[in-house]
N, C-alpha and C positions, 0 to 999 in steps of 0.2 A: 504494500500500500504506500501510506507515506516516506516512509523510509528507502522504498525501489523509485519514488520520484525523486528524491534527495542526491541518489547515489547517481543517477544519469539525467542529467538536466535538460530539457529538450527548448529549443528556442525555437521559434517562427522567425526569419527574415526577409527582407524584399525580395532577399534570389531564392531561398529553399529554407527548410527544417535542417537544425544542427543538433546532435547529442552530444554533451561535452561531458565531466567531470566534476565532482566536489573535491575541497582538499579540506585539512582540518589544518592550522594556522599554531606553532607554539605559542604559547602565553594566551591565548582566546578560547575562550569555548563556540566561537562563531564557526561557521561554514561556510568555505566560498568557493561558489561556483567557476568552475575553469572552460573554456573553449579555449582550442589549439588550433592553429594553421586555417583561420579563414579565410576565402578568397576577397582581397580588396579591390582588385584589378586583374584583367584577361593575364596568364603569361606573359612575360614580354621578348617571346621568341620571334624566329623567322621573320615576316614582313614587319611583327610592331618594336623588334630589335633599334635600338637609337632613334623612336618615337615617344611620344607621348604616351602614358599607360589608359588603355582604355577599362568602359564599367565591366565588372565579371558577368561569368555566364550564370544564368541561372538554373537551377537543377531540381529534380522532381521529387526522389526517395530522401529518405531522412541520412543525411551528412552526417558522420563520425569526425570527430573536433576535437580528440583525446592526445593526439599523435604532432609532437613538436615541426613543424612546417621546416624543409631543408633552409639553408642561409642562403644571403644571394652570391654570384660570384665572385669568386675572391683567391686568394691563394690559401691551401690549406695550411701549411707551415706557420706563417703569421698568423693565422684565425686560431692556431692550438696555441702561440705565444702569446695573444690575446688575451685568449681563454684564462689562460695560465694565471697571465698577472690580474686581472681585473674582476675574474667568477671565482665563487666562490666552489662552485661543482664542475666536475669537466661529463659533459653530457656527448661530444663527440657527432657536434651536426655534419649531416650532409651537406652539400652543394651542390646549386644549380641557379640556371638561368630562370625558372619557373620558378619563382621566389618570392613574389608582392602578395605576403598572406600577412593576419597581425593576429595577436592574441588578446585574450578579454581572460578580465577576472575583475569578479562581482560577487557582493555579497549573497547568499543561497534564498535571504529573504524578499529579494527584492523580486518586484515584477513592472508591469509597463508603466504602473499608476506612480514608482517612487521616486523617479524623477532626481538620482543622484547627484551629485558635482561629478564629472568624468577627468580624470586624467589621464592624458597620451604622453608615453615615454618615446622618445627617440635615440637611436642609442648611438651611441660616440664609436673612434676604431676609425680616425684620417676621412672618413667620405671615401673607405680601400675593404674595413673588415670590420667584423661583426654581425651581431644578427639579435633580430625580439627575444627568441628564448634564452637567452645568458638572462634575461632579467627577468625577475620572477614580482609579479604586482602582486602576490595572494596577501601578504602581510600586511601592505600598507591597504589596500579592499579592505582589511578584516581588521585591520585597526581601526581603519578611520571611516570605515562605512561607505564607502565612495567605487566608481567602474574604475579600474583601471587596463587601459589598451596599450600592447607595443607593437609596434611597428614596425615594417620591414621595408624598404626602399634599395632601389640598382645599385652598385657600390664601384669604384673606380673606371675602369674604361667604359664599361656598359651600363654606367651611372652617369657619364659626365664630358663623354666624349662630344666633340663638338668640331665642326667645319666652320662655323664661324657664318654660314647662309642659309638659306634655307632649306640646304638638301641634313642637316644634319646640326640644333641651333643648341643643345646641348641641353644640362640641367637636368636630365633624364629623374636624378633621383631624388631630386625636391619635388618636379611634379607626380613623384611616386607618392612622395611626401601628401600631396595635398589632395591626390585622387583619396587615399588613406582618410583622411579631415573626411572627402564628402562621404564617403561610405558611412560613417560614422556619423555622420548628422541626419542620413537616411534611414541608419537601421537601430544605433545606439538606446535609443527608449524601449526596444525589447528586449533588452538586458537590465533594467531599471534604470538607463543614465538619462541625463537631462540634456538637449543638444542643444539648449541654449547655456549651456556651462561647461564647457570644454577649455579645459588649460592644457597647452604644449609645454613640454617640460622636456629637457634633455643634455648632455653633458658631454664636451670637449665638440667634437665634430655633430655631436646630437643639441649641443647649445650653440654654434654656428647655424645650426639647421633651424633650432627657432628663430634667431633672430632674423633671417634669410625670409621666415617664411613673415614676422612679422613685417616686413617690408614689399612684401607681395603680392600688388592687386588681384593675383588670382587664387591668394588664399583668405581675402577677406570675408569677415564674417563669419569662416570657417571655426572660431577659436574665440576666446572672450576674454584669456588670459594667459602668460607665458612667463616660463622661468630658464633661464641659461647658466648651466653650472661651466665655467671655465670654457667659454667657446662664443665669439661673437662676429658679426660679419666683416668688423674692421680690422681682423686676424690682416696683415701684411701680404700683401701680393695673394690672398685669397681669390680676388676677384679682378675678370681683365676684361676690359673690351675687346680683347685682340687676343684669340686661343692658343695662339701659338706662344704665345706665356705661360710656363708652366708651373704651376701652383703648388712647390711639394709640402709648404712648411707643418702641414699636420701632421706628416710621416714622423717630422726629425725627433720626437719623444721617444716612440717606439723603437725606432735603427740604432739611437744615441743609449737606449737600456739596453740592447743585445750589443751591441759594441765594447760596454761596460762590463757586460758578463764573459766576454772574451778575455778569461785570465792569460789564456797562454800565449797572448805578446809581450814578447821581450822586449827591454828597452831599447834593443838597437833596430827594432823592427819599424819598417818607414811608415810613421803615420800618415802621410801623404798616399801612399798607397794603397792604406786599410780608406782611407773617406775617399776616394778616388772610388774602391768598388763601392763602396755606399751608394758614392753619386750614382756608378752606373746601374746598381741594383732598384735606385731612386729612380731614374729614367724608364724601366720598366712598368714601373708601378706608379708615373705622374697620373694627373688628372686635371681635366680646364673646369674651372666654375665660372661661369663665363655672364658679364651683362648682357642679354641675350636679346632686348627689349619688349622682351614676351614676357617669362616669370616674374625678370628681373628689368627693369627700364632704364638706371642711371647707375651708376657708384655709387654704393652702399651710402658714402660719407656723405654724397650730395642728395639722398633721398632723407638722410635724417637734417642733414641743415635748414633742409626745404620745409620739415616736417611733411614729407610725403611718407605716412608710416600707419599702420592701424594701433589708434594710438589705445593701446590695452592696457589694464596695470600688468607691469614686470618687474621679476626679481633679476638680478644677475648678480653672480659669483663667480667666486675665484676658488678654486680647490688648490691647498700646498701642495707645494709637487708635485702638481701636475705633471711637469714637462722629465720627472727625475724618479722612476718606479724602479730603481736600480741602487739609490742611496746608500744602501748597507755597505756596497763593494769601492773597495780601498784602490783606486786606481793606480797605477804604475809610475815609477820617477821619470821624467819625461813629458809628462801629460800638458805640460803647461803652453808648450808647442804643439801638441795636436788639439788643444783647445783655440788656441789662434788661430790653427786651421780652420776648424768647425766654424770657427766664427766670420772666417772668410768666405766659406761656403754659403752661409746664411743671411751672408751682408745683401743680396740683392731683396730677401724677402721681408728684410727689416726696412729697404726704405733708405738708408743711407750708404752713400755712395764709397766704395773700398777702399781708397785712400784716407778715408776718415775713421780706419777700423782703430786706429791708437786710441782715440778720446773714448773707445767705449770698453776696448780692453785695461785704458788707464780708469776709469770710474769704477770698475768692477773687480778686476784681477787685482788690480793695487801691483805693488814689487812683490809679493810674495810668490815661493814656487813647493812651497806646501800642499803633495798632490791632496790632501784630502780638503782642505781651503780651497784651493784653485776649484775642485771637480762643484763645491756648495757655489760657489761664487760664479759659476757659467750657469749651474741650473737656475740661478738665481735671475743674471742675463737672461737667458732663452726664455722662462717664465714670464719674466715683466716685460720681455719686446713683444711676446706672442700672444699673452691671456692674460697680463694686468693691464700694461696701459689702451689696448683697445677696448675693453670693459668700461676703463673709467671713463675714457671718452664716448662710448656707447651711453653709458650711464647719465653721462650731461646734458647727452641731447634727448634721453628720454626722460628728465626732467618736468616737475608740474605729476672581537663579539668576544669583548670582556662585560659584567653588566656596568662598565661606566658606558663601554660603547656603543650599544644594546642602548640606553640611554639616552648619548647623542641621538641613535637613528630613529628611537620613536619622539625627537625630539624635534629635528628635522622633517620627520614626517608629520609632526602637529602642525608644525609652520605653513611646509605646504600645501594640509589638508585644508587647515584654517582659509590662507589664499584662494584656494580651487574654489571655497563654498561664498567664499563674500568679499575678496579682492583684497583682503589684509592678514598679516600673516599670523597676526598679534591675539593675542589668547588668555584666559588663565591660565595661571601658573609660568607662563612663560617672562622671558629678558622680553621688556620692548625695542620690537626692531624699529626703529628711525627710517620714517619716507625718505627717496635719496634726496637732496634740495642743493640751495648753494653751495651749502655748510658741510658737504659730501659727507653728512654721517653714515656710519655702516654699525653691520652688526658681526662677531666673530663669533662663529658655531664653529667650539672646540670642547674639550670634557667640561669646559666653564664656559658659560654664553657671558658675553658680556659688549657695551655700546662704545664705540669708538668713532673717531673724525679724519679723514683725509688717508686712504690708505695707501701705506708706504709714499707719503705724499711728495717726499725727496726723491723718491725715484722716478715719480710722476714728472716730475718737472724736470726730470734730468733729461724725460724722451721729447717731451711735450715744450720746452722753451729752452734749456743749457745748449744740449746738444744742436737744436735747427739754428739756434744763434754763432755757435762755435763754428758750425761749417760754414754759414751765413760770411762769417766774417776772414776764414780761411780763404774763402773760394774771393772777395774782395780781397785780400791782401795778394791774391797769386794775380787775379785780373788784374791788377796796381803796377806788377813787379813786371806783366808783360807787357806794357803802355811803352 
């Protein structure tokens, strides 16, 4: 009876009937229903291969939705290093091009009348690796009472490839992204959610992708709310008018942690030729995210000056160490020279021109050549060029399993539940988090929450006004001396 509908959950959607799954949730005595691998969009094989994703098909018998949907294309190697560093279970997905499905988890009580807050996860891995099921929504559904959806989008060549006209105008995998959104505002209230409360939510390459999508006349109104963990659209040489720009800087986190893990180079081993194959392993796996004038219309930077933006409330953060998931390992004597390299490699994605690379190796490096100093003091560089100072300047213009850790995360998950349901984060029992304003307050979710102003705001101004002055004035002293 009740208990045989509990255990196989049956839905009605616009395209057909689903049977999914219950899970029971630690620390809750709640139950929440699970569906796996729904279709959000046709395959994107054969002729709809580097098109637009079209609506799925619809089908007759009752759909089994128990079985994790394969990941999209990718390289396996990276997708198990991924795995590695960032899940917490290694589940060992498939691959394929047949890959635009998402997964739902909700709570077992809900039905069409409850009208939840919905959140969609987008998941991070460069716009190259990853995939929906590394992340499991049932806890934070069963904490906090709300749908939660992830999502699955094309990922590197067959996400992002572009000609640059009309035979091929790229972005493939944001409009993955947004075909996902309408599915979801079509079928989402028979699963209890509400498709007028749909918050995007996503982290590193999955928080570029919201911000991307909040800038995106053809994902408006899809969405009412957005949060970006460490990832925003004014990442550096992210976005080009011109495809033949190759956009790698999402990679360099992950290649720079397997580089690190590389104990067995010796010091006399040419680091020029260890980031040499990088590069070229880089060139394999680039990708163009391209102003396309479809998705995307202008440069990012000129749609937010314009305020051409869906202006939603947003959160955006910064995760520590993002860019350094290798920190424990004691780098090699030597290192301080292949960090100059790296840093030469990276100069074009930063924005500032290679003969200025002293002034950024002198603010950071300092003289010291203490490899474990040096190795904090680049992650520290690549962090603030890549995912603090385009944050803060995103943030301007949008303007107007320890139990402590166990802690943080249902602590975190209060904040963005709170968010999803009424557009502030702010709660009982909670630190109040500060609106961002002039006064650039923030909030620091660590095993201590606590209210802060201006973050790392000497480093800010080191990108944002020292530096464009110092070469400003360089580049006038050299034009001077050749008069």
């Amino acid at each position: 009876g009740a208990r045989q509908q509990i255990e196989q959950p049956e839905v009605a959607t616009k395209y057909g009937r689903l049977k999914g799954k219950w899970v029971t949730v630690k620390g809750t005595d709640r139950l929440t229903n699970v569906f796996l691998g729904i279709s959000s969009a046709k395959p994107p094989v054969g002729a709809l291969r580097f098109s637009p994703p079209q609506p799925a098909e619809p089908w007759i018998s009752v759909r089994d939705a128990t079985s994790f949907p394969p990941a999209c294309l990718q390289d396996q190697a990276m997708l198990e290093k991924f795995e590695e560093i960032f899940s917490t279970k290694q589940l060992n997905f498939s691959i394929s091009e047949d890959c635009l499905y998402l997964n739902i988890y909700t709570p077992a009580h809900s039905n069409e009348k409850a009208k939840l807050p919905v959140l969609v996860w987008i998941h991070g891995g460069a716009l190259l690796m990853g995939g929906a099921s590394m992340y499991d929504g049932s806890a934070l559904s069963a904490y906090e009472n709300l749908v939660v959806v992830t999502i699955q989008y094309r990922l590197g060549i067959t996400g992002f490839f572009s000609t640059g006209d009309e035979h091929a105008h790229g972005n493939w995998g944001f409009l993955d992204q947004v075909a996902a959104l309408q599915w979801i505002q079509e079928n989402i209230k028979h699963f209890g959610g509400d498709p007028g409360s749909v918050t995007i939510f996503g982290e590193s390459a999955g928080g570029v992708s919201v911000s991307v999508l909040v800038l995106s006349p053809l994902a408006k109104g899809l969405f009412h709310k957005a949060i970006s963990e460490s990832g925003v659209a004014l990442l550096s040489a992210m976005f080009s008018s011109h495809p033949e720009v190759i956009a790698k800087v999402l990679i360099y986190p992950f290649l720079l942690a397997m580089l690190m893990e590389q104990q067995s180079y010796d010091d006399t081993s040419s680091a020029l030729s260890v980031l040499c194959l990088i590069a070229e392993e880089l060139t394999l796996f680039s990708l163009f995210t391209v102003t396309d004038g479809v998705f995307i219309q202008k440069n990012p930077e000129e749609l937010m000056a314009g305020k051409d933006f869906s202006a939603v409330p947003y959160i955006i953060g910064i995760n520590n160490h993002e860019y350094g998931s290798q920190s424990h390992y004691r780098p090699p004597l030597g290192w301080r020279k292949r960090l100059e390299i790296e840093i030469m490699i990276n100069i074009p994605h930063l924005s500032v021109p290679a003969e200025f690379v002293s002034l950024i190796t002198d603010e950071y490096l300092g003289d010291t050549n203490n490899p474990v100093a040096l190795r904090d003091q680049f992650l520290d560089l690549m962090e603030d060029a890549i995912f603090l100072v385009p944050a803060i300047k995103t943030s301007n213009y949008h303007r107007d399993a320890t139990e402590e850790e166990e802690h943080l995360s249902r602590t975190i998950m209060k904040y963005w539940a709170n968010f999803a349901r009424n557009g502030n984060p702010n709660g009982a029992g909670l630190v109040e988090w500060p609106a961002y304003d002039m006064n650039e307050q923030y909030l620091e979710l660590n095993l201590q929450r606590k209210e802060a102003k201006k973050l790392k705001g000497n480093r800010v101004e080191f990108w944002t006004k020292t530096l464009p002055e110092k070469i400003k004035k360089m580049k006038e002293k050299r034009e001077h001396a050749e008069l």
